[in-house]
C-alpha positions as CSV (number, residue, x, y, z in Angstrom):
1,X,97.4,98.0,154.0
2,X,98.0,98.6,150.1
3,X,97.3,102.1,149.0
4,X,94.2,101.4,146.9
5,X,93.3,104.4,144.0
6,X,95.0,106.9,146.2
7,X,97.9,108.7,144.9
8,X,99.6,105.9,143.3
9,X,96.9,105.4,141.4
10,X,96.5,108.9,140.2
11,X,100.7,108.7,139.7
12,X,100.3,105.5,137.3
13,X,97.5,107.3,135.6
14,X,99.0,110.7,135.2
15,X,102.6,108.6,133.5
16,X,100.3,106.5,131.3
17,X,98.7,110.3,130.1
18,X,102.0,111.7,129.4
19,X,103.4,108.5,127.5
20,X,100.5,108.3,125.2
21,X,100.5,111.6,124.4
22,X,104.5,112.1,124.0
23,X,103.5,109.0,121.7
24,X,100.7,110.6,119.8
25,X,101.8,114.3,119.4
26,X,104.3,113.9,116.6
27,X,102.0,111.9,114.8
28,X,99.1,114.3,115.4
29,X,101.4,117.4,114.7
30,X,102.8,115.7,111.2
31,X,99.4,115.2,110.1
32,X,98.5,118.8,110.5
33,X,101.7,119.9,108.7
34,X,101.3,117.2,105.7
35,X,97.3,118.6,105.6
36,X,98.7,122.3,104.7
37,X,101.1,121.1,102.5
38,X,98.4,119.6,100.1
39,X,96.9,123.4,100.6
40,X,96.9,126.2,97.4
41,X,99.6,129.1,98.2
42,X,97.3,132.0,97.1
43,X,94.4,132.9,95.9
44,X,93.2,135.1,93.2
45,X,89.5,135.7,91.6
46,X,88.3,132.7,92.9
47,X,91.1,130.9,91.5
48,X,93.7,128.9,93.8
49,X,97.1,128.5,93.1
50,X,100.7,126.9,93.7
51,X,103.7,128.1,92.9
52,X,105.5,126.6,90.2
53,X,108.7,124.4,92.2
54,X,112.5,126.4,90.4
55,X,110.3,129.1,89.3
56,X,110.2,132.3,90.6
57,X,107.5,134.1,88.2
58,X,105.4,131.3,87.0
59,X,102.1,129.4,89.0
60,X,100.0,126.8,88.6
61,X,96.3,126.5,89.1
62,X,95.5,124.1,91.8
63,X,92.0,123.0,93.9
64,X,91.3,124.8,97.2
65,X,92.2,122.0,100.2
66,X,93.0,118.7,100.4
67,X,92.4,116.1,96.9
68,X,90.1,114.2,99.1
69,X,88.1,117.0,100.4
70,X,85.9,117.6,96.3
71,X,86.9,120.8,96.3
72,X,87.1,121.6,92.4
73,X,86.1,124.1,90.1
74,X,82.7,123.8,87.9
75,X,81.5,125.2,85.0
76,X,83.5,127.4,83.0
77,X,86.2,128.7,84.4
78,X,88.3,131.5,82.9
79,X,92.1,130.8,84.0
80,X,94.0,133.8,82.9
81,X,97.6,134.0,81.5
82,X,99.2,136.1,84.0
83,X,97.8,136.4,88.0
84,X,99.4,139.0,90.4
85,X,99.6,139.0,94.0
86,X,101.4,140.7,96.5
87,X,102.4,143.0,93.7
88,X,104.0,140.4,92.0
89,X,103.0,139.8,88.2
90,X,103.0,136.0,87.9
91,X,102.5,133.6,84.2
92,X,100.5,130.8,84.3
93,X,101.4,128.4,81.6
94,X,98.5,126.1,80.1
């Protein structure tokens, strides 16, 4: 008599698990690393910024999360010239 939802069944099961998620967790782990890429490096006042790529003393004022999320700034908002953070004076260029 064929062994019907016994432990074969819980074997084919358990496989099928483990293939879909060895399929899925790159995907889902890439997604989470490209999501904090699109993130601000610091913040400061209220104000979140990047640091400028070949630059090692100059930011940029970015949007706090992701461009889809509507995370932006409103009403007036002072940027100044120079920012510091980790007691690290820093220009930010118009």
């Amino acid at each position: 008599m064929p062994n019907e939802g016994g432990q074969g069944g819980n074997t084919k099961f358990i496989h099928m698990m483990k293939t879909r998620v060895q399929k899925w967790l790159p995907v889902i782990t890439g997604l989470m690393f490209s999501m904090h890429a699109l993130a601000y490096d610091f913040e400061s006042g209220g104000i979140y910024y990047n640091y400028k790529e070949f630059s090692d003393s100059e930011v940029y004022v970015t949007h706090n999360g992701t461009p889809y999320s509507g995370n932006s700034y409103s009403g007036h908002v002072k940027i100044p010239k120079t920012v510091t953070y980790n007691s690290k004076m820093y220009r930010v260029p118009k």
